[in-house]
N, C-alpha and C positions, 0 to 999 in steps of 0.2 A: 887448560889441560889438553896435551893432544890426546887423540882418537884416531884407534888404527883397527881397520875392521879386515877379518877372514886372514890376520896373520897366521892362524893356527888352523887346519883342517877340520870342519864340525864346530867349531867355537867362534863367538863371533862377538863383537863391541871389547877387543882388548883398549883397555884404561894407563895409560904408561905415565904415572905418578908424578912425575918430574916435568921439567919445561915452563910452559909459559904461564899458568894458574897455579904455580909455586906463589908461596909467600914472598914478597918481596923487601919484607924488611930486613937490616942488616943486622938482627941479633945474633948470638952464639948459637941459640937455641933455633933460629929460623934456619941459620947457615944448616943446622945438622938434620935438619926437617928434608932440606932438599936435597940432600945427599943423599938419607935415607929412601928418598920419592925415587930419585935414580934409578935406585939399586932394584926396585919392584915394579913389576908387572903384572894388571889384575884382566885376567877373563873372563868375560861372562858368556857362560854359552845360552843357548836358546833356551832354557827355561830359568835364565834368568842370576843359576849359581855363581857364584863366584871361584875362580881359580887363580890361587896366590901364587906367583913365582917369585921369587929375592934371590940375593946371594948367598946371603950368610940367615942363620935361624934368626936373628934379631929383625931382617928385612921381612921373613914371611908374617912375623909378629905385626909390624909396623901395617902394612899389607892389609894383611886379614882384619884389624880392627879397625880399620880404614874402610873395608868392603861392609862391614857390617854397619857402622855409622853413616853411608850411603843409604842402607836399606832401612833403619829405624836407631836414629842417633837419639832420638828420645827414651826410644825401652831401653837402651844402654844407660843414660843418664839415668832412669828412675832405678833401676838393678842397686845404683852406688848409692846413691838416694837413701838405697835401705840400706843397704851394707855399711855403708856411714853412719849412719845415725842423722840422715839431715833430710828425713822424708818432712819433717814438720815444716821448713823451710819451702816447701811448693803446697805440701797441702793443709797447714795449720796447725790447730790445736786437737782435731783428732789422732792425726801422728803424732802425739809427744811420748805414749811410753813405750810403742815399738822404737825409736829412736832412743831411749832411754835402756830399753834393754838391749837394745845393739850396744850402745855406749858402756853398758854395765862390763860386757865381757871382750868388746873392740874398741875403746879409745884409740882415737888419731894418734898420741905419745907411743901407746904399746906398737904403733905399725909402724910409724917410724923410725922406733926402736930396731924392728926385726928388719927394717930395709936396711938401717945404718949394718944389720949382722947379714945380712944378703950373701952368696959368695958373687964372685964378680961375675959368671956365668949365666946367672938367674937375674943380678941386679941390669945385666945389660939387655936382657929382656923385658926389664919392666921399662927398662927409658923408653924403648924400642913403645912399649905399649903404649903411654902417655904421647910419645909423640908422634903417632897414627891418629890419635884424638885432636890431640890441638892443631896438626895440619887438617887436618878436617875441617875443625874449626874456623880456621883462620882463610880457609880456599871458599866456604862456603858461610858468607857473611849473610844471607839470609838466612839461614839455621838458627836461631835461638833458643839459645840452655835456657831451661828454667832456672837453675841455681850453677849447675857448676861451669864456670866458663874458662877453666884452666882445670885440666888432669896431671897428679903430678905421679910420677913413677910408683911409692908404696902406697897409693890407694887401691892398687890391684890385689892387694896381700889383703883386702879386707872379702874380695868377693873370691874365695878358692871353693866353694863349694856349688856344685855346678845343678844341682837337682831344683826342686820346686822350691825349697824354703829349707834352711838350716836347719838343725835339732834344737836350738834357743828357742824355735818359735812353739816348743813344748810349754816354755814359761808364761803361767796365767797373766794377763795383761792386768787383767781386773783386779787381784792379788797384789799385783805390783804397786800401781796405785793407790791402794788400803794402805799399802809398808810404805810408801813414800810420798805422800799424798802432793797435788801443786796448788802453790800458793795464789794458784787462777782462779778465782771466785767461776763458780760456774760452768765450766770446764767440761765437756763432755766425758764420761767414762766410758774408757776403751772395753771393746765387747772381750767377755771371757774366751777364754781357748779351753775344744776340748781337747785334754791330751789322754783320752780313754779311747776314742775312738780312733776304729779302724781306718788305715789306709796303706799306700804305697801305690807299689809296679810292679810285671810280671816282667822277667828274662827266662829264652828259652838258648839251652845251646845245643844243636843237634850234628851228633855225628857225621861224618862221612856215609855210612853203612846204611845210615838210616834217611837219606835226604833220595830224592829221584835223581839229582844233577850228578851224586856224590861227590860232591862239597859239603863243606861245614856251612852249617848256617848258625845266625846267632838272628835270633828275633825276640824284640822288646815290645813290651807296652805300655810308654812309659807316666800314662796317667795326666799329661801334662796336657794346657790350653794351646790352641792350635797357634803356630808359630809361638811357640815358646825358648825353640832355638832355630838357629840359623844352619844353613849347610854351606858347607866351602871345603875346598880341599886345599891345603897348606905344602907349599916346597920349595926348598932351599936348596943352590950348591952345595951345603954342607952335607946331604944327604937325606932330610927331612923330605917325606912323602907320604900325607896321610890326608885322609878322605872321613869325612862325616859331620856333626850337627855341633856348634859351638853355641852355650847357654853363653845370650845378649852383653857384650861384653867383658868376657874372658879372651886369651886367646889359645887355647887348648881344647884341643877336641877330645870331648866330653863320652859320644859315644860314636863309634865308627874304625876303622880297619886302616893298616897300612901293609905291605906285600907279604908280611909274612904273621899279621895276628890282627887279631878283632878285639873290640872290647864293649861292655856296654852297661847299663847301671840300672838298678834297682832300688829302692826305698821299701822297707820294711819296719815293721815294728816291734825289735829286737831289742834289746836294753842298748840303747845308744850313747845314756847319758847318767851319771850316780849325782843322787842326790841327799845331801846330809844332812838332818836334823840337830841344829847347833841350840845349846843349851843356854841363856845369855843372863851374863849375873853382871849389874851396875857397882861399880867400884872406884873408886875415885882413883885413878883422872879419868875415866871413863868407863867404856864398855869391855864388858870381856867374855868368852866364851871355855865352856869346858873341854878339854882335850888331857884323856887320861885321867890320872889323877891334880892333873894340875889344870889352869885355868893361863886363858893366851888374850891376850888382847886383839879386838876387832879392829881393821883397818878402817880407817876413814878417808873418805875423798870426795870429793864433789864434783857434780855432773852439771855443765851449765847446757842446753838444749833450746837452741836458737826456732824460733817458730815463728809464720807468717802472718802476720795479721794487719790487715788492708792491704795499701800498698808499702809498709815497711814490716820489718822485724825487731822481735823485741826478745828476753831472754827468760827462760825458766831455770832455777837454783835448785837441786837436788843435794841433799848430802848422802849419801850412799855407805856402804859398810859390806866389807869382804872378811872372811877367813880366811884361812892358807886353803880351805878347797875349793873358794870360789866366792861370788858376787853372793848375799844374802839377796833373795826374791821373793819371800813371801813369810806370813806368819801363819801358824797352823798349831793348834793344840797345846799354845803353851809355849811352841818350840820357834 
């Protein structure tokens, strides 16, 4: 790769993507890697940030998750890990039913579903994403994925929530287990989650009137383990120009400002998520549950949930069972 240092006044170790530590294969998919590389230029100033420039928003995308897998391509890989449903695959059998409950309410099919309904706009953004990963990959062959060693475009659709951990991870682990038990003799039981207890972040936003500088200020606290996210500022010819901290593996900035708004995120323990107690009556050809005065049949599907043990992988078989309001997770009083 070339390196061009003090092109820019105050910034220093510009990175210009393209050239000679391009991939050199003659794929479809390499050719559009290096075109992409091209079209970006990455800064880093003295403490180290990165500054994405592209042409177009797909190039700052390509860019920026490129600057970020630089800095820790591994917390990027474990983020999707869990977003996936395939943390069991690096770390075993005590991953199997947070990966089970990812799967319960994110299967692979449902996202590739919503890629296939993508508009072309957003869907050229996710190619843009995947292939800032795999040039990564493929320029830095010392790097070694644990599991995933090709990113494809809608596995970004599975991590859109950019905080400390989703509202699923409200659902007791230990519960879930009891309702679907694995047919792994032995099998460690995942620790319960409280979901009584307190937590979140604090956001403050202060006027004009009331700041010394009189500016607006926006100040967060946002609860989160140190380097939890990354800072880079993102910008494109098309107009994109924005500054602040992207959670490991997204390429949107999460919390942070561009010239004319700020924005920033909180977590609270607000009713986030409904949950319904379904009444379930056995009838032939199977299960079914009450709704009104009539009674509906339970979905059925199965969850296979690949997990690591030694140095191969082997499979766990789930049958699983949905309503129309959702994945069944637990049993409780009957219900």
């Amino acid at each position: 790769m070339r390196r061009m240092r003090f092109l820019v006044p105050g910034l220093v170790a510009l990175l210009a993507l393209g050239g000679s530590g391009a991939a050199r294969c003659d794929s479809v998919e390499s050719r559009r890697w290096r075109n992409e590389a091209d079209a970006v230029s990455i800064v880093r100033d003295q403490w180290g940030i990165a500054h994405v420039y592209g042409r177009s928003d797909g190039n700052a995308v390509f860019g920026t998750v490129y600057a970020q897998a630089e800095d820790d391509f591994h917390r990027i890989e474990r983020n999707y890990l869990t977003a996936l449903g395939r943390l069991a695959e690096s770390e075993g059998e005590s991953a199997i039913y947070s990966d089970l409950r990812q799967r319960l309410f994110f299967g692979p099919e449902q996202l590739q579903l919503q890629y296939r309904r993508t508009p072309a706009w957003l869907k050229s953004l996710l190619v843009a994403w995947a292939d800032g990963l795999n040039f990564y990959l493929a320029t830095h062959p010392a790097v070694k994925p644990d599991v995933i060693r090709h990113f494809d475009p809608w596995m970004a659709l599975s991590f859109t929530e950019g905080s400390i951990g989703g509202d699923i991870e409200t659902v007791d682990l230990g519960k879930l287990k009891q309702l679907y038990p694995s047919s792994a003799a032995g099998s460690p039981a995942p620790p319960h989650s409280d979901s009584s207890s307190t937590g979140g972040s604090n956001g403050f936003a202060i006027a004009p009137s009331r700041s010394a500088s009189g500016h607006a200020l926006l100040w967060i606290n946002p609860h989160t383990s140190f380097y939890f996210r990354s800072e880079l500022q993102m910008v494109s010819e098309q107009g994109l120009n924005v500054y602040g901290a992207v959670t490991w593996g997204q390429f949107f900035v999460y919390q942070g400002f561009n010239a004319r708004n700020g924005w920033m995120h909180t977590s609270y323990g607000g009713d986030a998520i409904d949950e319904y107690a379904e009444t379930i009556v056995e009838k032939p050809p199977g299960l079914y549950y009450r709704y009104g005065t009539g009674l509906r049949r339970l979905r059925v599907s199965r969850i296979s949930v690949s997990v690591k043990q030694g140095d191969h992988r082997i499979s766990r078989r789930f049958t699983v069972y949905h309503s129309h309001h959702g994945p069944i997770v637990r049993a409780e009083d009957g219900k």
